[in-house]
N, C-alpha and C positions, 0 to 999 in steps of 0.2 A: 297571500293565501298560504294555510298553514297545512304541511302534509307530513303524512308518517309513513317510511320507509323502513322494512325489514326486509333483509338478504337472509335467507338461511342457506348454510353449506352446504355442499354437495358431499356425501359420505368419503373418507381420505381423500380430503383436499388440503389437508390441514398444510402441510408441505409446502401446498403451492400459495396459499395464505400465507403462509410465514416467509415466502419470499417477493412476495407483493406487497408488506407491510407498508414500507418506505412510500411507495406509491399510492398506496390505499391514503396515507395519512396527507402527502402533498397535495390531493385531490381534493381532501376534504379542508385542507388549508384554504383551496380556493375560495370555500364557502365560509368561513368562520364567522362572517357578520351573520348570516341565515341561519345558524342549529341553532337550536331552541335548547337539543337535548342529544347525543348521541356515547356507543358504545358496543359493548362484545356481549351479546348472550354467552353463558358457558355451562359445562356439562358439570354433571355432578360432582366431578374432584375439581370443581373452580378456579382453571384454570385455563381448562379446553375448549378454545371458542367453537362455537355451533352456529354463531347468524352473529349477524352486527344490525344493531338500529342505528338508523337517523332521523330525528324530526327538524326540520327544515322550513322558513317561510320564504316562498320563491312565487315567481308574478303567477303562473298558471300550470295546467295538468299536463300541457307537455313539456315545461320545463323541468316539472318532478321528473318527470318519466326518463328525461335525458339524464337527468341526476342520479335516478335510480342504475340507467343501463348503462352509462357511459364510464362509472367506477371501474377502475381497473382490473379487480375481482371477480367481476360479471364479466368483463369481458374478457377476462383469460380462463373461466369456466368455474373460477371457488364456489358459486351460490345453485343452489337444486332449483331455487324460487324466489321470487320477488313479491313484495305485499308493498302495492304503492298507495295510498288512500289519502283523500283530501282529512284533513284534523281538524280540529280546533282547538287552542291551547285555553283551558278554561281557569288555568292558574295565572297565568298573563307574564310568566318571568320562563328565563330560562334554569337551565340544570346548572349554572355557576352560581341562578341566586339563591340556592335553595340552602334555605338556614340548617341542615343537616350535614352541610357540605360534601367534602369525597370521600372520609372514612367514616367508621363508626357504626355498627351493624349491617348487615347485608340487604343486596339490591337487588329490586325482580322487575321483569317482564311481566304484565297482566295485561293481557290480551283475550276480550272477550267477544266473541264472533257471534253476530244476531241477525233478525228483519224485522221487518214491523214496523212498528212504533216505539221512537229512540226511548233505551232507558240510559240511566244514570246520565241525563243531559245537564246535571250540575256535581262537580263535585261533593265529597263525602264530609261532612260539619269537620270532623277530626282529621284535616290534611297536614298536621305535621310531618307528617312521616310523606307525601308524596314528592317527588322531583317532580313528575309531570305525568299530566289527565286531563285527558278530552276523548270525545264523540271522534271517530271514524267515519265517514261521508262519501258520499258517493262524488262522482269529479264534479257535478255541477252545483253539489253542497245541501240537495233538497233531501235525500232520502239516508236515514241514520244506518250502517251495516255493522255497528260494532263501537266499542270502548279501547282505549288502548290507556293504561298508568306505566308509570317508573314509579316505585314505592321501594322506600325504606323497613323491610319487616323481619321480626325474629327468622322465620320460615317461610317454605312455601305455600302451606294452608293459613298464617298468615296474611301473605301477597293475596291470594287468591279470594280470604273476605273481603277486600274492598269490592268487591262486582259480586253480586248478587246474583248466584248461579242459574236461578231459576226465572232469571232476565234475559240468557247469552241461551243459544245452541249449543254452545260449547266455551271454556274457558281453560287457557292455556298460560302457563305460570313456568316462567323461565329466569334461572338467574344471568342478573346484566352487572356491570362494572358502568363506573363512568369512563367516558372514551377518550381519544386521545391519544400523547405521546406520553409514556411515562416517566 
């Protein structure tokens, strides 16, 4: 099962994030067979982390969950919030195989929050530009709450056309790096 994780920071945590690096990034070593996709949202001078995503394929919803809280930055207090949700990766490769690779125009977070009845349950004809997109799900996988991409786009009203605003509740457009150790 495929799930997407977003930590976002707790306001001046930045500190305590930059001395938990080492262990944020050991942690996630643990998992390296399992991301699909991960990284640093960051604030407008790009370079200030804000939240870290992870997508991850792990056996079930409370293994996500341990994944989610048992990071060393959640539990030393960097994150305000956790967004755990079952995925589905609808490109079928990870953020290594993406023909765009790690440089070369800028990366966003598009996160778009709904109910109903799932939209954009396939992605978009023109996925050049995506790392990764899928449907956000509920833990048992029946009921759609939302879209989440990694896209490669000029801007952020770029990023933000791939999800069709008037699909989501809301649509939320942050820039990500790809993750890792540099």
């Amino acid at each position: 099962m495929e799930f997407f994780v977003y930590h976002r920071d707790r306001p001046d945590s930045l500190p305590l994030r930059m001395e938990l690096l080492e262990d944020h990034w050991a942690y996630m070593d643990r998992f390296a067979a399992e991301l699909i996709a991960r990284g640093p949202t960051l604030a407008g001078d790009g370079e200030t982390p804000t939240g870290s995503v992870h997508i991850a394929d792990l056996p079930d919803p409370a293994a996500a969950r341990a994944f989610a809280f048992d990071e060393p930055g959640y539990q030393a207090g960097v994150y305000r919030d956790v967004l755990v949700r079952r995925w589905r990766n609808l490109l079928g490769r990870t953020m290594w195989d993406f023909p765009g690779g790690r440089t070369g125009g800028d990366r966003f977070l598009v996160l778009g929050l709904g109910s109903g009845t799932g939209a954009d349950l396939a992605p978009p004809p023109e996925d050049d530009d995506l790392v990764a997109y899928g449907p956000l799900l509920s833990d048992d996988g029946a009921l759609w709450v939302g879209t989440a991409a990694l896209v490669r786009a000029a801007d952020p009203d770029a990023a933000r056309a791939v999800l069709p605003p008037e699909l989501y509740a809301d649509v939320e457009v942050h820039s990500w790096e790809f993750g890792g150790r540099r």
